[in-house]
C-alpha positions as CSV (number, residue, x, y, z in Angstrom):
1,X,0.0,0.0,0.0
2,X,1.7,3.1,-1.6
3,X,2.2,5.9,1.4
4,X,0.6,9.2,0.6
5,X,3.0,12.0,1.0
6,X,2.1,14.8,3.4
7,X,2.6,18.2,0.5
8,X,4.3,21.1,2.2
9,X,3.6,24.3,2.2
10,X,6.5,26.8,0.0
11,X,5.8,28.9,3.1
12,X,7.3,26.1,6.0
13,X,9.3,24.7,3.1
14,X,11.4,28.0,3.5
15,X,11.1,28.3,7.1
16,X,13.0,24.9,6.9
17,X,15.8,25.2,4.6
18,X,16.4,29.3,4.7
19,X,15.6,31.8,1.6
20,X,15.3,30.6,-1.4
21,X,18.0,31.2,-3.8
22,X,16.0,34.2,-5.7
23,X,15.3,36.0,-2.6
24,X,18.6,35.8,-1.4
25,X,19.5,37.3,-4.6
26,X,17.1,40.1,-4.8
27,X,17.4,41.3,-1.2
28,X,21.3,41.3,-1.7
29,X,20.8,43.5,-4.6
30,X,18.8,45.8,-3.2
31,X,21.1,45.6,-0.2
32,X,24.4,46.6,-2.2
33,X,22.4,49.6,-4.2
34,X,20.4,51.1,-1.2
35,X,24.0,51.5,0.5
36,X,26.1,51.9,-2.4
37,X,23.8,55.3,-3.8
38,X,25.1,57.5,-0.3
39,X,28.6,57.0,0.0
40,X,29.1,58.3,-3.9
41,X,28.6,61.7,-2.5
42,X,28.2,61.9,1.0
43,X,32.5,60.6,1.4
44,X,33.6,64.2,0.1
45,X,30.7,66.2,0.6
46,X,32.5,68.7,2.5
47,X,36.0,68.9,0.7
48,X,33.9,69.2,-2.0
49,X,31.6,72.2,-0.8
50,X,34.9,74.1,0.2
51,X,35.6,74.8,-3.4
52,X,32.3,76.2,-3.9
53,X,32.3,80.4,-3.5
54,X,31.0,80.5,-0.1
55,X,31.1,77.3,0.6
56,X,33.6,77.2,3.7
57,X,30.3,78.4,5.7
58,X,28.4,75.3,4.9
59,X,31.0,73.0,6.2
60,X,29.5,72.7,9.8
61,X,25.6,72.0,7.8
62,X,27.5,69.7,5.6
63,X,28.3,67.1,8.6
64,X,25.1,67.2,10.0
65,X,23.3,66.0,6.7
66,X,23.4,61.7,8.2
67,X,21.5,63.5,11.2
68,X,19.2,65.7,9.6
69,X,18.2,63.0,6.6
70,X,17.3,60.4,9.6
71,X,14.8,62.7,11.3
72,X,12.3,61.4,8.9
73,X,13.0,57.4,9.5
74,X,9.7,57.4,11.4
75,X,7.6,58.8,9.6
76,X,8.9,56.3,6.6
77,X,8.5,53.4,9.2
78,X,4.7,54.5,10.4
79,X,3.8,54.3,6.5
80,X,5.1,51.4,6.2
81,X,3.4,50.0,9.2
82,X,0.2,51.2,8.1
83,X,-0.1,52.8,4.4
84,X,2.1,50.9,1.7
85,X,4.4,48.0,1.3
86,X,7.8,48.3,2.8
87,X,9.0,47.2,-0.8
88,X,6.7,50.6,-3.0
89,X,8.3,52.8,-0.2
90,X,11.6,52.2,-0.9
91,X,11.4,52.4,-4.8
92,X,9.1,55.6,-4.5
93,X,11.9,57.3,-2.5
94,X,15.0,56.1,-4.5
95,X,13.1,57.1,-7.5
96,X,12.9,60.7,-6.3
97,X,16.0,60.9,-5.1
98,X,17.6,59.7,-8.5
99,X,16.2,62.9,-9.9
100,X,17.2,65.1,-7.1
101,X,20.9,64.0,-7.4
102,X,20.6,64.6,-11.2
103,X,19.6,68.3,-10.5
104,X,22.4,68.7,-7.7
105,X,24.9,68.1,-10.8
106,X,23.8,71.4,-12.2
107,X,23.9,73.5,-9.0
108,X,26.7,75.7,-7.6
109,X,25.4,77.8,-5.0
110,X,26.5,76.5,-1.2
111,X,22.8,77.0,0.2
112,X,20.4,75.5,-2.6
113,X,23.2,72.8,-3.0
114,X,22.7,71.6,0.8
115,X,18.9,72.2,0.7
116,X,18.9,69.2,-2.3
117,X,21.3,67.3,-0.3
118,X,19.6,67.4,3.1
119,X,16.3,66.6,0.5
120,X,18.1,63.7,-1.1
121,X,19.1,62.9,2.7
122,X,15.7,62.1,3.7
123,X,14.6,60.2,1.2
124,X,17.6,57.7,1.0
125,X,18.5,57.6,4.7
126,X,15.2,55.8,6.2
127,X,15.7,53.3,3.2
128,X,18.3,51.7,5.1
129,X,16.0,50.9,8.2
130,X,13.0,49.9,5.4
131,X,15.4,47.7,3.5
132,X,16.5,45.9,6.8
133,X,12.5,45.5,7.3
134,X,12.3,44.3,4.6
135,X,14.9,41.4,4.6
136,X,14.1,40.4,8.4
137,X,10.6,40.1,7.1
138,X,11.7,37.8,4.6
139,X,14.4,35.8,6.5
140,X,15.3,35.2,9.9
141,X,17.9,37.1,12.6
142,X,20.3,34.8,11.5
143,X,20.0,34.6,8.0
144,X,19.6,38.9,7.8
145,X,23.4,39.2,8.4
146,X,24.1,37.3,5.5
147,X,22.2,39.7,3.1
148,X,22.9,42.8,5.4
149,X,27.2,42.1,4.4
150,X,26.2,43.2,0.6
151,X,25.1,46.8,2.0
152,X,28.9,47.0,3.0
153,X,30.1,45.7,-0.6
154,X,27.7,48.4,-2.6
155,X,29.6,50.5,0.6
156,X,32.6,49.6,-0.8
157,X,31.7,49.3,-4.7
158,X,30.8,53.2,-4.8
159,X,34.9,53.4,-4.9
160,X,34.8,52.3,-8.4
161,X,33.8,55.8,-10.0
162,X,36.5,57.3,-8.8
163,X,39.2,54.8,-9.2
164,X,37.8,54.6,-13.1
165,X,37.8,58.3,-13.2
166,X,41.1,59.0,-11.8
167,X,43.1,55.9,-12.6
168,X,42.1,55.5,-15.9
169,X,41.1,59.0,-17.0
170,X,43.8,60.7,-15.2
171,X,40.4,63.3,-13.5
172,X,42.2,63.4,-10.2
173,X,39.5,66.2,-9.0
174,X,36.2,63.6,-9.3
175,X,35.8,63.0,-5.6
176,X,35.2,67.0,-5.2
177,X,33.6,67.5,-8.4
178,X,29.9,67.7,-9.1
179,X,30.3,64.1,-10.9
180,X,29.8,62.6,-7.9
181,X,26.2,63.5,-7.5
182,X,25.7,61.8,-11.3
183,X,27.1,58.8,-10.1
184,X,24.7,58.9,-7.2
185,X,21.8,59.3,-9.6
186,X,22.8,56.2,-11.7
187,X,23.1,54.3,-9.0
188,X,19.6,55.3,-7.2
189,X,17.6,54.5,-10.2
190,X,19.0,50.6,-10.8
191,X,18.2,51.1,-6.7
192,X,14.7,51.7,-7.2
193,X,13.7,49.0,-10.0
194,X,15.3,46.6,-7.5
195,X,13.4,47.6,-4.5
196,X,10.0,47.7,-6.4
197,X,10.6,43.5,-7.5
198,X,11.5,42.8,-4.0
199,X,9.5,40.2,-1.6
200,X,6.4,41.8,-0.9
201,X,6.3,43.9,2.5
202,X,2.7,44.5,3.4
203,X,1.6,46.6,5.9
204,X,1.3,44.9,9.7
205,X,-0.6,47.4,10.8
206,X,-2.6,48.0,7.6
207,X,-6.1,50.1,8.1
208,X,-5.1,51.6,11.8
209,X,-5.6,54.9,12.7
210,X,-3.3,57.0,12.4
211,X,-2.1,60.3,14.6
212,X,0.2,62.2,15.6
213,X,1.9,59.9,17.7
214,X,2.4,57.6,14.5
215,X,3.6,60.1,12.2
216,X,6.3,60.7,14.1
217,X,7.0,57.2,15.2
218,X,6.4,58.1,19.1
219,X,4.2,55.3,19.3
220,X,8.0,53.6,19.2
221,X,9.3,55.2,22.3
222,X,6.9,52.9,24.4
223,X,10.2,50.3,24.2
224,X,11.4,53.0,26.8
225,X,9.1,52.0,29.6
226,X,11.2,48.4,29.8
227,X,14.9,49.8,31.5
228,X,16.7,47.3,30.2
229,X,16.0,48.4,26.6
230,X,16.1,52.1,28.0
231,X,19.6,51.6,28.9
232,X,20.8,49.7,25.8
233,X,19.7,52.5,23.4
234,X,20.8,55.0,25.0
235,X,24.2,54.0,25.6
236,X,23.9,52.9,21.6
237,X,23.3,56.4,20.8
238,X,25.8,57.9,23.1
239,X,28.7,55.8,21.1
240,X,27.9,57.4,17.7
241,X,29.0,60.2,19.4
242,X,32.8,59.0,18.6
243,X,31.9,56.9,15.6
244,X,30.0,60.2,13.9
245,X,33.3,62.0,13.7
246,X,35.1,58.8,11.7
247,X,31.9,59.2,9.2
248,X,31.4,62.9,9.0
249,X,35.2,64.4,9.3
250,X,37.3,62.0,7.7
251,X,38.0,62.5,4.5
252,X,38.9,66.2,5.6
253,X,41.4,64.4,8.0
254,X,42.8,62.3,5.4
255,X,42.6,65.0,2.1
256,X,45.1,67.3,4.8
257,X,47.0,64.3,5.2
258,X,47.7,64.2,1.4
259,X,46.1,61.3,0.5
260,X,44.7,61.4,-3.0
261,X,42.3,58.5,-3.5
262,X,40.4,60.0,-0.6
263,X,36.6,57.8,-1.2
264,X,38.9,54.6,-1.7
265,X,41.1,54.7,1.3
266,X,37.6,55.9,3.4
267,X,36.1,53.3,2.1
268,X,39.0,50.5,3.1
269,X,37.5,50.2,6.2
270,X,34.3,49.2,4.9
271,X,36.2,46.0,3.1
272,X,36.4,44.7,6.5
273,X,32.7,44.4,6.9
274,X,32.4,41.9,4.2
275,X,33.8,39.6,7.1
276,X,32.8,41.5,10.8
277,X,29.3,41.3,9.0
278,X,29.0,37.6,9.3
279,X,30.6,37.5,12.5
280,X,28.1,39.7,14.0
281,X,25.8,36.7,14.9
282,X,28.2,34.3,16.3
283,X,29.2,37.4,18.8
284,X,26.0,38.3,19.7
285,X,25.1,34.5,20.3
286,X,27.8,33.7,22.4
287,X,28.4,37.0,24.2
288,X,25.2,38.8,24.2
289,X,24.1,42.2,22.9
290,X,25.6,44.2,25.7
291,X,28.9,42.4,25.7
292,X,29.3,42.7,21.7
293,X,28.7,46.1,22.0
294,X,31.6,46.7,25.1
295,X,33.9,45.0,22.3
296,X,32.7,47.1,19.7
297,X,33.5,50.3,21.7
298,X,37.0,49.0,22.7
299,X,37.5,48.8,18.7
300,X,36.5,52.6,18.7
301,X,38.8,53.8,20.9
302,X,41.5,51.8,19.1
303,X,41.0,53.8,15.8
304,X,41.2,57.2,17.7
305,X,44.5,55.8,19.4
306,X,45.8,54.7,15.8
307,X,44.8,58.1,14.8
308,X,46.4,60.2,17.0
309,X,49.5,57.9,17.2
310,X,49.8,58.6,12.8
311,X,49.5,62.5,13.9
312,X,51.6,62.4,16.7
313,X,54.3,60.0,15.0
314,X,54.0,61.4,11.4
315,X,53.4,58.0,10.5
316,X,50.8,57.0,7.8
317,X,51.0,53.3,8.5
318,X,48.6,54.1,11.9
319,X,45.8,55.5,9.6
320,X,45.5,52.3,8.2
321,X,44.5,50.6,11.3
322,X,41.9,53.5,12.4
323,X,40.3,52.3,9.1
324,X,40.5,49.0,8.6
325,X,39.2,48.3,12.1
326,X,35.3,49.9,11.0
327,X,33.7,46.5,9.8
328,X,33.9,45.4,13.3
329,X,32.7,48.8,14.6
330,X,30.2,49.5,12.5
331,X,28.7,45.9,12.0
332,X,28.5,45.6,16.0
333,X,26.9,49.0,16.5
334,X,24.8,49.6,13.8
335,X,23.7,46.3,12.8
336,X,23.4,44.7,15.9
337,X,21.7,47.8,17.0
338,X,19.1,46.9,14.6
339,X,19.0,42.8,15.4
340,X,18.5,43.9,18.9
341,X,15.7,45.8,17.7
342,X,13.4,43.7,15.7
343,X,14.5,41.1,18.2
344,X,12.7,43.3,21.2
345,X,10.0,45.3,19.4
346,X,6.3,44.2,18.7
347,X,5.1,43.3,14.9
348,X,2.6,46.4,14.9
349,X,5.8,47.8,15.8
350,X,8.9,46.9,14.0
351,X,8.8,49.8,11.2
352,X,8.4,52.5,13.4
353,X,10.7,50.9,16.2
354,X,13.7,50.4,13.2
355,X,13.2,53.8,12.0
356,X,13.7,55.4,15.7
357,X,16.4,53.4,16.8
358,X,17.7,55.0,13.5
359,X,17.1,58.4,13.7
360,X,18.1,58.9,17.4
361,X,21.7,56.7,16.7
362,X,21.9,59.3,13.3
363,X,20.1,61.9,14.1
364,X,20.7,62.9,17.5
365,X,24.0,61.1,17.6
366,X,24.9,62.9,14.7
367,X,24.1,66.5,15.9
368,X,26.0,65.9,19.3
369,X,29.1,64.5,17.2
370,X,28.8,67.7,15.2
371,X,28.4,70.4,17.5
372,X,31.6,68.7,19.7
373,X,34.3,68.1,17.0
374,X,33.3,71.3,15.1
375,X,34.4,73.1,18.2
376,X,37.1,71.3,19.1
377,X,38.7,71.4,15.5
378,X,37.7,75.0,15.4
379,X,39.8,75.7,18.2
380,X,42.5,74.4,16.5
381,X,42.6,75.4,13.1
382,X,45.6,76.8,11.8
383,X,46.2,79.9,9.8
384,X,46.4,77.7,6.6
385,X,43.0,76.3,7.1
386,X,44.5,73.1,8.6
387,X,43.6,71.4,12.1
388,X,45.1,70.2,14.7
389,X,43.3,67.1,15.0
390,X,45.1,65.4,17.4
391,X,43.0,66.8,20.7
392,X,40.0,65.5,18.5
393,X,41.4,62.3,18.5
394,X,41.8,61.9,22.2
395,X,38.7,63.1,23.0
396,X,37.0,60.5,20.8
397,X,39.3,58.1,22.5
398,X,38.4,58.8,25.9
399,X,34.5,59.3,25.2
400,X,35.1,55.4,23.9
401,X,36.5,54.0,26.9
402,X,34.1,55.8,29.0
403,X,31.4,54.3,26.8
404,X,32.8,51.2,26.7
405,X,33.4,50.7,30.9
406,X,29.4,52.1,31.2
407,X,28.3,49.4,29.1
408,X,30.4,46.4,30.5
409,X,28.9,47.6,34.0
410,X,25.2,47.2,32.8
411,X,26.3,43.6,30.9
412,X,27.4,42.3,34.5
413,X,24.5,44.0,36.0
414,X,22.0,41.9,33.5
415,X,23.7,38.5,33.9
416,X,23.3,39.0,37.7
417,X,20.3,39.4,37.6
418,X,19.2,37.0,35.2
419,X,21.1,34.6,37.3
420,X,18.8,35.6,40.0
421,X,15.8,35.0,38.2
């Protein structure tokens, strides 16, 4: 007698063996173009702005652009909790912001230049809490890692414009030329055909009523009532504090320096997360979220010490370890920020909860970074229009370690007490 075979669903079939080839596929693409589209510009934003007429003015408003973009993460996350598919979002925005970087090709006045930016900002910026919505809804904590590594590679592939530019067509100005923003455009409208064919995102909270409270993403902030995740975040947010400057002042750092190939040798440092990335889940599973992060920060304050040591030592070879020390920075804070996340927060809430932990780690993070460095490398700018950056470097150093001590005390504090429990 012939035994009938029980059919399984596609649905549990995947839940079984992991994402189906052509998933994996798709969210890696969309991965490597939503992350790949920023860096094209954002790198040499402000060397670039300083040979504008004018433009030495904007260079303060320049490195708050991250911070500025990120304020609208919520409101992207409530409409994708409640209005349209995660997936429309993303290709909707990318779409618009294609044409925006097209039009910034074209302009030369300081002011209207950073108005498109800061534009182009909010439109692309809440993408990368959408996109990671986007993947966990169609793959598990363990299995996001995997796709998440390809945002580092587009990270990384944005290099190739200006190593085609300069290498091969000798245009050693392209990382401060307006070209950069045509490159961006390219790039954001293969991004938004991708998004649009991705898995389909629907809304969880589809047909709520929405308020004030959602538009913003407040309704997020709830999380906040439980101290343990109170304590997390805001400790999370304190340490972009130090890892804003790497992002927002570096390639000034480096272009006084005399480097040339100032996007690729930024950019160095995100070749490491191609591994950190995939090692991000095997920390957090044997040491925890808190613990991860205490590593993470001890990594920080070990690029500010490389930094200083290169200034202090006139000795390039440092740099290199400041740089190629992000992946494990950046894949520990950033995206474990963001496994810790949809690992805590509600389904009605996951959107809205992604986009906040987002805007307040580069939004608020970034304005604090800002205002801090600005001053301190004010104070120590030289008559040639040089810094000083040294005393920058050791206070990014020392806000690390401080960081880094604050959360190893909470990590002991939790095991007690889950041991008590």
């Amino acid at each position: 007698m012939a035994v009938k075979r029980q059919r399984v669903s596609p649905s549990v079939q995947e839940r079984v063996l992991g994402m189906r080839l052509a998933t994996r596929v798709k969210l890696s693409a969309m991965m490597f173009l939503q992350y790949m589209m920023l860096p094209v510009w954002l790198n040499t934003v402000i060397p670039y702005i300083k040979t504008l007429p004018g433009g030495d003015s904007w260079v303060l408003w320049c490195g708050m652009i991250i911070g500025i973009g990120n304020l609208a993460s919520p409101i992207f996350g409530m409409l994708a909790d409640r209005m349209i598919s995660a997936e429309k979002l993303l290709a909707l925005s990318n779409l618009i912001y294609a044409v925006l970087m097209g039009l910034s090709c074209f302009v030369s006045d300081p002011a209207l230049l950073f108005a498109l930016l800061v534009a182009c900002a909010i439109l692309n910026l809440p993408g990368w809490a959408l996109s990671a919505s986007i993947a966990m809804g169609a793959s598990s904590s363990s299995e996001f890692a995997s796709v998440r590594v390809f945002g580092s590679l587009g990270w990384v592939a944005s290099s190739v414009f200006s190593i085609v530019a300069i290498g091969y067509f000798g245009y050693a100005e392209f990382d401060t030329s307006r070209w950069i923003f045509a490159a961006a455009a390219c790039t954001a409208l293969v991004g938004a055909f991708v998004a649009y064919i991705q898995p389909a995102t629907p809304p969880k909270a589809l047909g709520s009523k929405i308020s004030f409270v959602d538009a913003f993403g407040l309704r997020a902030f709830s999380l906040f009532k439980r101290s343990d995740f109170a304590i997390f975040v805001t400790l999370v947010v304190l340490s972009m504090v130090p890892f804003m400057w790497y992002m927002t002042y570096n390639t000034q750092y480096l272009q006084e320096s005399g480097f040339k190939y100032l996007n690729l040798t930024q950019n160095l440092g995100t070749v490491g997360e191609l591994g950190f990335m995939l090692l991000v889940p095997v920390l957090v599973k044997k040491f925890g979220y808190r613990w991860s992060m205490v590593i993470a920060l001890c990594a920080l304050a070990f690029r500010y010490i490389c930094f200083g040591a290169s200034v202090a030592l006139d000795c390039h070879i440092f740099d290199f370890g400041g740089i190629l020390i992000h992946g494990l920075i950046f894949g520990v804070i950033i995206v474990g920020a963001q496994m810790y996340v949809e690992d805590t927060a509600p389904a009605g809430l996951k959107n809205q909860a992604q986009g906040m932990i987002m805007t307040l780690m580069t939004s608020l993070g970034t304005f604090i970074s800002v205002l801090l460095f600005d001053g301190i490398l004010g104070y120590g700018k030289r008559a040639d229009g040089t810094h000083d950056w040294f005393v920058a470097f050791a206070v990014a150093a020392v806000i690390s370690i401080a960081l880094a001590v604050c959360m190893s005390v909470t990590a002991s504090s939790s095991k007690r007490v889950n041991s008590a429990s």
